[in-house]
C-alpha positions as CSV (number, residue, x, y, z in Angstrom):
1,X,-32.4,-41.2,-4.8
2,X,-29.2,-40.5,-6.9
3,X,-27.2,-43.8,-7.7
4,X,-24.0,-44.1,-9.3
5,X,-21.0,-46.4,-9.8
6,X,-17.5,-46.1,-11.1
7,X,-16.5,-48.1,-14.2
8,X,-14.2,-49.4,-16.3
9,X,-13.8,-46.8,-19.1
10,X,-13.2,-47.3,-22.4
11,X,-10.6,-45.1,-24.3
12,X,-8.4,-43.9,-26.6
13,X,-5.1,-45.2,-26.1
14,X,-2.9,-42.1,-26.6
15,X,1.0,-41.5,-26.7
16,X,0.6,-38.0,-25.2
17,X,-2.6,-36.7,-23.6
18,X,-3.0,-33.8,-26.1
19,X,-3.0,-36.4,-29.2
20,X,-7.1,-36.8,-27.5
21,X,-7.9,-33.8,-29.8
22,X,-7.2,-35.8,-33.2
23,X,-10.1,-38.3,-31.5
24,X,-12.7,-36.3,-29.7
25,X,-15.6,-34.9,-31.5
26,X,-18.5,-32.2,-30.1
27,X,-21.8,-34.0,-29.6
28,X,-23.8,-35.7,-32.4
29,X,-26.5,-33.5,-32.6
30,X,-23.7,-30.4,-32.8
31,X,-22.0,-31.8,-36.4
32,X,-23.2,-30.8,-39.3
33,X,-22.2,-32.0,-42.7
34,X,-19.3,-29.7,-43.4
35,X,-18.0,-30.7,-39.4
36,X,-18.5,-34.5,-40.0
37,X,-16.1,-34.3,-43.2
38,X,-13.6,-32.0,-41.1
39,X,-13.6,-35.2,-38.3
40,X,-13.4,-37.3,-40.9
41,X,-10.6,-35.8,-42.3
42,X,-8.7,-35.5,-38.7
43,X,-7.9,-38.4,-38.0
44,X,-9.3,-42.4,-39.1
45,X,-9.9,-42.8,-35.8
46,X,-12.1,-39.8,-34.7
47,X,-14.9,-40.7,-32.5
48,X,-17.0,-39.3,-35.8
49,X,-16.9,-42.2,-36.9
50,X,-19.0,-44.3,-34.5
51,X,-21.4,-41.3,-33.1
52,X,-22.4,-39.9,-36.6
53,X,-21.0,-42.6,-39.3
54,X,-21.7,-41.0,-42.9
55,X,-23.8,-42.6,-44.7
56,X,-22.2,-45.0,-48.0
57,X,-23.8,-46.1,-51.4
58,X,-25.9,-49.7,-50.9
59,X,-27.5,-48.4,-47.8
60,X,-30.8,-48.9,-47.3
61,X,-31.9,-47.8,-44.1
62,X,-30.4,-45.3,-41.5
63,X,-29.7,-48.3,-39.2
64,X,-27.0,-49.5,-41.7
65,X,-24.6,-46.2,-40.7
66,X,-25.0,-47.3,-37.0
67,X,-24.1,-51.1,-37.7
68,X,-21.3,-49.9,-40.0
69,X,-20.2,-47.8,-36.5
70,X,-20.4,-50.8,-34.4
71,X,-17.9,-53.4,-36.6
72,X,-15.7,-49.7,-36.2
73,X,-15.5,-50.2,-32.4
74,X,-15.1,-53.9,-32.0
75,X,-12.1,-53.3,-35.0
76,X,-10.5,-50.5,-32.4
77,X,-10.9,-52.6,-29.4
78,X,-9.4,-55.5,-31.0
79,X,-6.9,-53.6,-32.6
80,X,-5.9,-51.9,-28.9
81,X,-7.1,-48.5,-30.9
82,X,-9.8,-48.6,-27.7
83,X,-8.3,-50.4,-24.3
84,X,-10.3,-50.7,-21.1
85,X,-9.3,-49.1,-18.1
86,X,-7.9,-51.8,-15.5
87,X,-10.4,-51.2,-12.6
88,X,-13.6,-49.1,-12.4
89,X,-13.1,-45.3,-12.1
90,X,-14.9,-42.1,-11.3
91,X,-13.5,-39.8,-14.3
92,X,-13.5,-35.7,-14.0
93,X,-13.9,-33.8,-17.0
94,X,-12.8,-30.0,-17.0
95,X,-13.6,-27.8,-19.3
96,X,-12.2,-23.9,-19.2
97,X,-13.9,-21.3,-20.8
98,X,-14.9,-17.4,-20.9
99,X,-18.6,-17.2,-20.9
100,X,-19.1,-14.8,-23.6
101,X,-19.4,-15.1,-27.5
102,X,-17.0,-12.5,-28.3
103,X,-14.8,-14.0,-25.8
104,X,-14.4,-10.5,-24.1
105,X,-15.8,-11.8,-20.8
106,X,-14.3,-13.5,-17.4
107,X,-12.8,-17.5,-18.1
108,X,-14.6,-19.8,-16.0
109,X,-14.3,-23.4,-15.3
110,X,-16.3,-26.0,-15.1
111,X,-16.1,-29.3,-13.5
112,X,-17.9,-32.5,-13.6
113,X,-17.4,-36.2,-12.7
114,X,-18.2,-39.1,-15.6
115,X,-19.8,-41.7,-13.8
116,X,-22.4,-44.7,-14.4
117,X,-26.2,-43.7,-13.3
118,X,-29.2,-45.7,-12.6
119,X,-31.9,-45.3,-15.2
120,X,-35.0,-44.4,-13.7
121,X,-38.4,-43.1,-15.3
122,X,-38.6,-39.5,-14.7
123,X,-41.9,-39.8,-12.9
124,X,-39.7,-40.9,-10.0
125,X,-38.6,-37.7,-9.6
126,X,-34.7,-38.2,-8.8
127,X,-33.7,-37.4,-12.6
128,X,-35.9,-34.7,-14.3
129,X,-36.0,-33.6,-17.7
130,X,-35.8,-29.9,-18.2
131,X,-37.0,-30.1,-21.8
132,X,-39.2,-31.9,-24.7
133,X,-37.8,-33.7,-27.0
134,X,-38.4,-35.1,-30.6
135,X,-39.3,-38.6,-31.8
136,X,-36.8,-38.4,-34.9
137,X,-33.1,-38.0,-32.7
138,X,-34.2,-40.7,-30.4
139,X,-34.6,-43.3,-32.9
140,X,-31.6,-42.5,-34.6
141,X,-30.0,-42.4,-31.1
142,X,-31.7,-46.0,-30.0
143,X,-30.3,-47.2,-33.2
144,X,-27.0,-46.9,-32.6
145,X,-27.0,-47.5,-29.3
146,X,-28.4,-51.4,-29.9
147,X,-26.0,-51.8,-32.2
148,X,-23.3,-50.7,-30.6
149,X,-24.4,-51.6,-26.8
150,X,-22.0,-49.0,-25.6
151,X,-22.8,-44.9,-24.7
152,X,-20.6,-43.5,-26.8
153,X,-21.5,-39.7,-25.9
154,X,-22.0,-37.9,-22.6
155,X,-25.3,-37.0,-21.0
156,X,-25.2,-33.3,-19.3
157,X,-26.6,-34.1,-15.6
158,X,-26.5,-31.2,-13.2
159,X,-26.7,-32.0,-9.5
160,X,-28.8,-29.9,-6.7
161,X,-25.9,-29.0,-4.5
162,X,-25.1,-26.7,-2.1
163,X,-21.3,-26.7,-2.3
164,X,-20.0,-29.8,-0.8
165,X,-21.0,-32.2,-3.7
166,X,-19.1,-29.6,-5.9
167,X,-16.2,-29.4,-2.8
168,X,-16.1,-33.0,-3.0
169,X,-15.6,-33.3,-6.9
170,X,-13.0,-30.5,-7.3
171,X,-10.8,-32.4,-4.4
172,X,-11.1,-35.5,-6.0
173,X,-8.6,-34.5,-8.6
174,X,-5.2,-35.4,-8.2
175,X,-2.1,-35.5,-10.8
176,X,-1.6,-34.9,-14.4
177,X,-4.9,-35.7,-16.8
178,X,-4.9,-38.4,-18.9
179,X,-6.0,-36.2,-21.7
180,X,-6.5,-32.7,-22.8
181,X,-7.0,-30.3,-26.0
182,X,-8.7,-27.5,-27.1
183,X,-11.4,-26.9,-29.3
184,X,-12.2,-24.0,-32.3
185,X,-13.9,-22.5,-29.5
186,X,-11.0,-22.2,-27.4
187,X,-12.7,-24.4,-24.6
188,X,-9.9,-26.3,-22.7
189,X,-10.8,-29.6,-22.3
190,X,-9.2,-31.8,-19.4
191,X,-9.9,-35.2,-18.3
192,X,-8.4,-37.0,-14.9
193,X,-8.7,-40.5,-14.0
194,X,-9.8,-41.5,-10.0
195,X,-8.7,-44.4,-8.8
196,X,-8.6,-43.8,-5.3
197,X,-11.4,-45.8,-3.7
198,X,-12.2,-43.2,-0.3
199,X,-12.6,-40.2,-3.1
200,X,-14.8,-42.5,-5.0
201,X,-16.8,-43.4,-2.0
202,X,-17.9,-40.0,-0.9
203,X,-18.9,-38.9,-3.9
204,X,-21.4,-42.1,-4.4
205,X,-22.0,-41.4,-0.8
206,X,-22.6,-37.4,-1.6
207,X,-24.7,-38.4,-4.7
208,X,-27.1,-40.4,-3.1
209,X,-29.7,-37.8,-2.0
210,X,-29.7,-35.6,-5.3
211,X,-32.1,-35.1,-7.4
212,X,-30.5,-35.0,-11.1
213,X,-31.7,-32.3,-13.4
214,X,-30.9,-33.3,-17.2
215,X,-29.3,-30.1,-19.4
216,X,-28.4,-31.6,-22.6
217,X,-28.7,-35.3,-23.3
218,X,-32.5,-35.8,-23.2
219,X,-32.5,-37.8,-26.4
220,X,-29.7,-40.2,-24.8
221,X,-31.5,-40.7,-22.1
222,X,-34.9,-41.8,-22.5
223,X,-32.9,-43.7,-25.3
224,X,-31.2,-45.7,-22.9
225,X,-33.6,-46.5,-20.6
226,X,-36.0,-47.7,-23.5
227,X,-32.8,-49.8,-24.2
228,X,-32.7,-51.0,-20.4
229,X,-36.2,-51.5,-20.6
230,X,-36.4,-54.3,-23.6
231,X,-33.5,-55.4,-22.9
232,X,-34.1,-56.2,-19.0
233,X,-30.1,-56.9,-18.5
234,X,-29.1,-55.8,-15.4
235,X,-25.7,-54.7,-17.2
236,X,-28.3,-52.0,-19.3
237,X,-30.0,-50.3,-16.4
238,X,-26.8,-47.4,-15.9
239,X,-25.7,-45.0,-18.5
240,X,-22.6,-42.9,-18.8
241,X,-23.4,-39.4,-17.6
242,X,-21.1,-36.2,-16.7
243,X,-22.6,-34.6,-13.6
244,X,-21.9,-30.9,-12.7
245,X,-23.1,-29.0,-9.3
246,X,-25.7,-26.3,-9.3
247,X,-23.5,-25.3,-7.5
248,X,-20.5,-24.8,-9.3
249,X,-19.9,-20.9,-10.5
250,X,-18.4,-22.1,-14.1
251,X,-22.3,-23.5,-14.6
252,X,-22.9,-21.2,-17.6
253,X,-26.5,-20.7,-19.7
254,X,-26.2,-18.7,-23.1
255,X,-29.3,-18.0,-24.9
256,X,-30.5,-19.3,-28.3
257,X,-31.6,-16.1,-30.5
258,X,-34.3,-16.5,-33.4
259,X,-34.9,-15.6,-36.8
260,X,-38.4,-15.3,-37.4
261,X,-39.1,-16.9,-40.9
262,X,-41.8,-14.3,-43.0
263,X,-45.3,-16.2,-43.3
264,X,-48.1,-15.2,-46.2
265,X,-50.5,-14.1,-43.7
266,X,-48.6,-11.1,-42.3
267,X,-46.8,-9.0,-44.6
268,X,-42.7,-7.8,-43.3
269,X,-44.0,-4.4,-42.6
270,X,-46.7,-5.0,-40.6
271,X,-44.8,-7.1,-37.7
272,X,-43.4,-4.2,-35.6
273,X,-47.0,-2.6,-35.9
274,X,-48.1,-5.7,-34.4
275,X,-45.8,-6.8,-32.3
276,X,-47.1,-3.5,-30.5
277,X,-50.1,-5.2,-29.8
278,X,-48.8,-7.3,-26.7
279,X,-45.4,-5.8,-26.0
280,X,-44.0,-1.7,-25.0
281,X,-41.9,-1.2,-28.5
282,X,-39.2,1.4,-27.9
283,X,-36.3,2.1,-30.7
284,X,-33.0,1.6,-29.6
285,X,-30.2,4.4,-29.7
286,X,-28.3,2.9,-31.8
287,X,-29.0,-0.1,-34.0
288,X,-26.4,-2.4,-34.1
289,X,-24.6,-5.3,-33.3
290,X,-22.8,-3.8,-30.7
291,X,-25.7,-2.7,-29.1
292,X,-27.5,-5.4,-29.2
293,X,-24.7,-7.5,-27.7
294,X,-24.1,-4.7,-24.5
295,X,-28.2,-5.8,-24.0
296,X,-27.5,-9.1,-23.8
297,X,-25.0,-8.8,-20.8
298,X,-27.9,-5.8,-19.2
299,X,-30.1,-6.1,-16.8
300,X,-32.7,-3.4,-17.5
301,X,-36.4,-3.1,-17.9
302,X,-36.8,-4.4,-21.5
303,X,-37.1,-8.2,-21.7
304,X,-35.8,-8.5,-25.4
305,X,-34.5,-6.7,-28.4
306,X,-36.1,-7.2,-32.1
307,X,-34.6,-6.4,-35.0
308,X,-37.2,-5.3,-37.1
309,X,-35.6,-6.7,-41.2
310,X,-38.6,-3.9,-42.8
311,X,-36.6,-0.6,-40.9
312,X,-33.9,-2.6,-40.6
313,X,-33.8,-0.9,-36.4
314,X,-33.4,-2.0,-33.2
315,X,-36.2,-2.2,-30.8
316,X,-36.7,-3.0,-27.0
317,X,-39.6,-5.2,-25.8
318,X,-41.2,-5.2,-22.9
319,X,-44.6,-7.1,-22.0
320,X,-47.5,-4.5,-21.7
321,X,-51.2,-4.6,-20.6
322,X,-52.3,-6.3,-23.6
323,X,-49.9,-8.9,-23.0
324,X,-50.4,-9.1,-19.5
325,X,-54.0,-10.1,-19.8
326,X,-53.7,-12.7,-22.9
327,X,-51.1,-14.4,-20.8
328,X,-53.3,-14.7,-17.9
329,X,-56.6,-15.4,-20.1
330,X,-54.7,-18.0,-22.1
331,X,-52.3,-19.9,-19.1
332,X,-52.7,-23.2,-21.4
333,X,-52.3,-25.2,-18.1
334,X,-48.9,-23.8,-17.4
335,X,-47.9,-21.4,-14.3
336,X,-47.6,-17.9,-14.1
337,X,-43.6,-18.4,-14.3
338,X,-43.2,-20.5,-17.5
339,X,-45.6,-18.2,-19.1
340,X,-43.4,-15.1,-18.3
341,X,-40.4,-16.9,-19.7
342,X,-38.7,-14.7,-22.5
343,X,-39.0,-17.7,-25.0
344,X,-43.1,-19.1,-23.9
345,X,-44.0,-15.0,-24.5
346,X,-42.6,-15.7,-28.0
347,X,-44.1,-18.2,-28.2
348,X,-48.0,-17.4,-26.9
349,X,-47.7,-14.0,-28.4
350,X,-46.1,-14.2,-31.4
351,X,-46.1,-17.9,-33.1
352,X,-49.9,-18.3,-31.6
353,X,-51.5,-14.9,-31.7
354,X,-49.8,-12.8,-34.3
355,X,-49.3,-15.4,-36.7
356,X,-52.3,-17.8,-35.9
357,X,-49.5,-20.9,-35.9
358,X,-49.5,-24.1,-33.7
359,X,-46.9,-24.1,-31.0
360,X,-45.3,-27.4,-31.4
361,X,-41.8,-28.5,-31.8
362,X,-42.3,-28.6,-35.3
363,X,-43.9,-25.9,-36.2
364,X,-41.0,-24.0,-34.1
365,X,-38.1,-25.5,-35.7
366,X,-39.6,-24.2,-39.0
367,X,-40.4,-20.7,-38.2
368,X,-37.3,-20.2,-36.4
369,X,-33.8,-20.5,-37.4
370,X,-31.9,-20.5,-33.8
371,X,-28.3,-18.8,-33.5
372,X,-26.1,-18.8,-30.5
373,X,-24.3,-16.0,-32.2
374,X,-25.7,-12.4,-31.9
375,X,-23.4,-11.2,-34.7
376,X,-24.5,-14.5,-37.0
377,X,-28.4,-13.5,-36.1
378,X,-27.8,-10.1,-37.0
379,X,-26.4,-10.4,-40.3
380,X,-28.4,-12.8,-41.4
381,X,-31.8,-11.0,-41.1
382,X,-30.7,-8.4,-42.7
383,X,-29.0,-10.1,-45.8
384,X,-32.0,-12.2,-46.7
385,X,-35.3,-11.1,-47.2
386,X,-37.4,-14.0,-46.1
387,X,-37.6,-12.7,-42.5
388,X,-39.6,-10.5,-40.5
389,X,-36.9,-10.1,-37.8
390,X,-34.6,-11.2,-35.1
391,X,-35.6,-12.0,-31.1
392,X,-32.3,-11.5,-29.2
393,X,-32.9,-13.1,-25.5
394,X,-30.9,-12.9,-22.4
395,X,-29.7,-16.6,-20.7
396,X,-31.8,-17.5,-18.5
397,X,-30.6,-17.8,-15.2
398,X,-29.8,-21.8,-13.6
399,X,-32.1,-20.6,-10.7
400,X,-35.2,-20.1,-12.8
401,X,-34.6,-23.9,-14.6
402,X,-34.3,-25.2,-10.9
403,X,-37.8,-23.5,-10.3
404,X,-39.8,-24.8,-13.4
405,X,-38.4,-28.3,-13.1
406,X,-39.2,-28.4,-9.4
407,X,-42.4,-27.3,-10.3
408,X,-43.0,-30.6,-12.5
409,X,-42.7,-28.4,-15.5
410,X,-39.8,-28.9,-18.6
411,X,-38.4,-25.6,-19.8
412,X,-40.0,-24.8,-23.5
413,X,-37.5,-25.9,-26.4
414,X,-34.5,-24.3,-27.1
415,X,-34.2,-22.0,-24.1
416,X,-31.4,-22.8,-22.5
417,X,-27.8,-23.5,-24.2
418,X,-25.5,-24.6,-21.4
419,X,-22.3,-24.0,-22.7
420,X,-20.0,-25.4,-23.4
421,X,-20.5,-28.8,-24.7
422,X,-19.5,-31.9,-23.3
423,X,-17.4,-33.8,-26.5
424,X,-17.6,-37.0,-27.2
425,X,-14.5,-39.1,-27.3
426,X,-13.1,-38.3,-24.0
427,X,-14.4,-41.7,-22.3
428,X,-17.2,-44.6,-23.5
429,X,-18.6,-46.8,-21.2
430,X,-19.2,-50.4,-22.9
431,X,-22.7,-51.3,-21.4
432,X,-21.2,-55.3,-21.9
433,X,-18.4,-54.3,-19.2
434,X,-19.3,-55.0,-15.5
C-alpha cells in the first residue's frame, strides 16, 4: 500500500521562526500577476521566485523562467540562504483557521505530516486522483521540476483513517515549531520538525495500509511520476507530499460558486424561464448577499441558489421531474451519485442542455468564472452585464469524495476547494538528496 520515508528537508534558514512569512508563498497555481509582484516585492528571497519566476526580456520559451529559478536555488544553497536539515525528518504542518468566508464561523485546525511518498500509477489503486486535470499546468509544472530536480511545493494527500493515523500525527508533535506566520487570510501557519525515530516509525508503520486520496496537487503529481518515469533514478520515484486524515475534524471543503458567462444562443432574460425546465425555481425572501450566504451554511430542500443578472433576484433550485428523467436518460457512463452532484447537474443541465455546449474542461473554464467568495460572486453579476447569473453551491461533504473516488470515479472540476492552502516555502525536498 501507502509508503513513505522521512527526509532531509531543505529550508529557509531563519533567525526567528516568524521571519518564514517574508519567504513562503500560497501555491503556484493561487498567484496571480498582481500576488507574484507583491512576493516579489517581500522579500529577494521569497519562494516566488523559484515556483512562479516572472518572466524577463530575451526569453524565448516558458522553460527559460524555470531555468532562471533553478541557478536561484543552487545560488541559495550555496549561499546557506537554503541549508539541509542534518538527518531525515517527518515534518508536521499546522494550519489554524475558521471555516467560513466571512470569518464569522468556529476556528479549526488542521494537521498534516510532510513526508516523502512512493509514486505509483493511480491504477494501482493506493493513491487516487479525485479530479481531472489539464495538459497546460503540467507542462509548466514538468518544466520546472527537471530543471530544478527538487518539489518545491506541497501536494495535498488526505489519508483514509479512522482516528489513530490522525492520533498518531497530532502526538508526534513536540516543542516549539521551527517556523510559523500568518497569511492575508488570517490562516496560522505552523511547522514542527520530528526527529525522534519511534514517532517516525509508527507513522510509516500506520501509513502502510492507506489508500491516499489526492485533494489539491494533481498537476504535481502525475508531474512527478512522469519525471520518475524518464528518469528511472531511484532517487525520483518519491515526492514531497503533506498528508491529512479523513479523519481529522479541521478537514474543511468550501465550494467554488460560478458566473455563468451570457452566450448568443440564449438571450439574459430567457435563462430563469429555462432553467425551469429541469429544476423547481422558487424566489427567495430576500435577495441578497446575506441571504445567500445563511443558504450556504443551510441544509434545506433546495440544492442551490441562482442569482438571476435579468431580475437581478434570488432563486432556489431544486432538481424536478424533468430533471430527474434527463439525468437518468443521459447517465453518460457515470453513476447515479456523480450525476446528482450539485456541480455535474450544472453541468448536464445547464452547459449541455440549455446552452447546447460541450462539457469539457475547456469549455467550463470559459463559461464560468469560479469565485470562492459569495460576496465577490454576487457583485460581480450584477455590475457587469455579460452574464446570465450566479450558481451558489454548498461544500460538498469529505464523505461524498470518499464515495465517488472509491467508486473509481474523479470528482468533476472545480468542486471541491479544500481550504486552506498548503504554501509553499515551508520545506522542499531536493529529489538529489538521499
Amino acid at each position: 500500500m501507502a509508503e513513505i520515508r522521512p527526509f532531509r528537508g531543505c529550508r529557509f534558514s531563519l533567525k526567528n521562526p516568524y521571519d518564514l512569512k517574508q519567504h513562503a508563498a500560497p501555491p503556484y497555481d493561487m498567484i496571480d500577476g498582481e500576488t507574484r509582484d507583491t512576493l516579489y516585492d517581500l522579500h529577494p528571497h521569497n519562494i516566488i521566485r523559484i515556483i512562479q519566476n516572472k518572466p524577463e526580456p530575451g526569453d524565448t520559451a516558458n522553460s527559460d523562467r524555470h531555468a532562471r529559478a533553478a541557478s536561484i536555488l543552487q545560488e541559495w544553497e550555496k549561499d546557506g540562504v537554503l541549508t539541509l536539515d542534518p538527518g531525515p525528518s517527518l515534518y508536521v504542518y499546522r494550519q489554524r483557521y475558521t471555516s467560513g468566508e466571512d470569518g464569522d464561523t468556529p476556528s479549526f485546525e488542521r494537521t498534516g505530516i510532510i513526508a516523502r511518498v512512493k509514486l505509483v500509477d493511480f491504477r494501482e489503486g493506493v493513491i487516487l486522483p479525485h479530479e481531472n486535470t489539464l495538459s497546460a499546468p503540467k507542462v509548466d509544472r514538468y518544466e520546472l521540476l527537471k530543471a530544478t530536480r527538487c518539489n518545491t511545493g506541497q501536494i495535498f494527500g488526505i489519508v483514509q483513517d479512522d482516528g489513530d493515523f490522525f492520533s498518531a500525527i497530532s502526538t508526534a508533535v513536540t516543542g516549539k515549531p521551527v517556523g510559523n506566520f500568518t497569511d492575508n487570510d488570517s490562516v496560522r501557519h505552523a511547522l514542527f520538525k520530528i526527529t525522534d525515530p519511534a514517532a517516525i516509525n509508527r507513522l510509516v508503520r500506520l501509513a502502510a495500509d492507506r489508500i491516499i486520496l489526492i485533494a489539491d496537487g494533481h498537476h504535481r503529481y502525475e508531474t512527478a511520476l512522469q519525471f520518475a518515469r524518464e528518469s528511472g533514478a531511484p532517487a525520483h520515484q518519491y515526492v514531497m507530499m503533506t498528508l491529512v486524515s479523513m479523519a481529522d475534524p479541521g478537514l474543511v471543503i468550501r465550494p467554488f460558486h460560478r458566473c455563468l458567462k451570457q452566450q448568443k444562443l440564449l438571450p439574459a432574460h430567457e435563462m430563469l424561464h429555462r432553467l425551469g425546465d429541469y429544476f423547481k425555481v422558487r424566489e427567495f425572501k430576500e435577495s441578497s448577499i446575506g441571504s445567500v450566504g445563511q443558504f450556504v451554511k443551510s441544509r434545506d430542500y433546495r440544492r442551490m441558489a441562482y442569482l438571476d443578472r435579468a431580475t437581478q433576484k434570488v432563486y432556489g433550485l431544486s432538481l424536478n421531474v424533468n430533471g430527474e428523467k434527463y439525468l437518468k436518460e443521459n447517465p453518460g457512463g457515470m453513476s447515479y451519485k456523480w450525476n446528482h452532484l450539485d456541480v455535474s447537474m450544472l453541468n448536464s443541465l445547464v452547459i449541455h442542455k440549455i446552452l447546447g455546449l460541450p462539457v469539457d474542461g475547456t469549455t467550463l473554464h470559459d463559461i464560468f468564472n469560479y469565485e470562492k467568495n459569495v460576496a465577490v460572486a454576487y457583485a460581480r453579476v450584477l455590475e457587469k452585464q455579460d452574464y446570465y447569473g450566479a450558481f451558489f453551491l454548498r461544500p460538498i461533504q469529505i464523505a461524498t469524495v470518499r464515495d465517488i473516488v472509491g467508486g473509481n470515479e474523479r470528482m468533476p472540476q472545480k468542486s471541491t476547494n479544500f481550504f486552506p492552502k498548503f504554501y509553499s516555502g515551508l520545506v522542499l525536498n531536493s529529489l538529489e538528496v538521499p
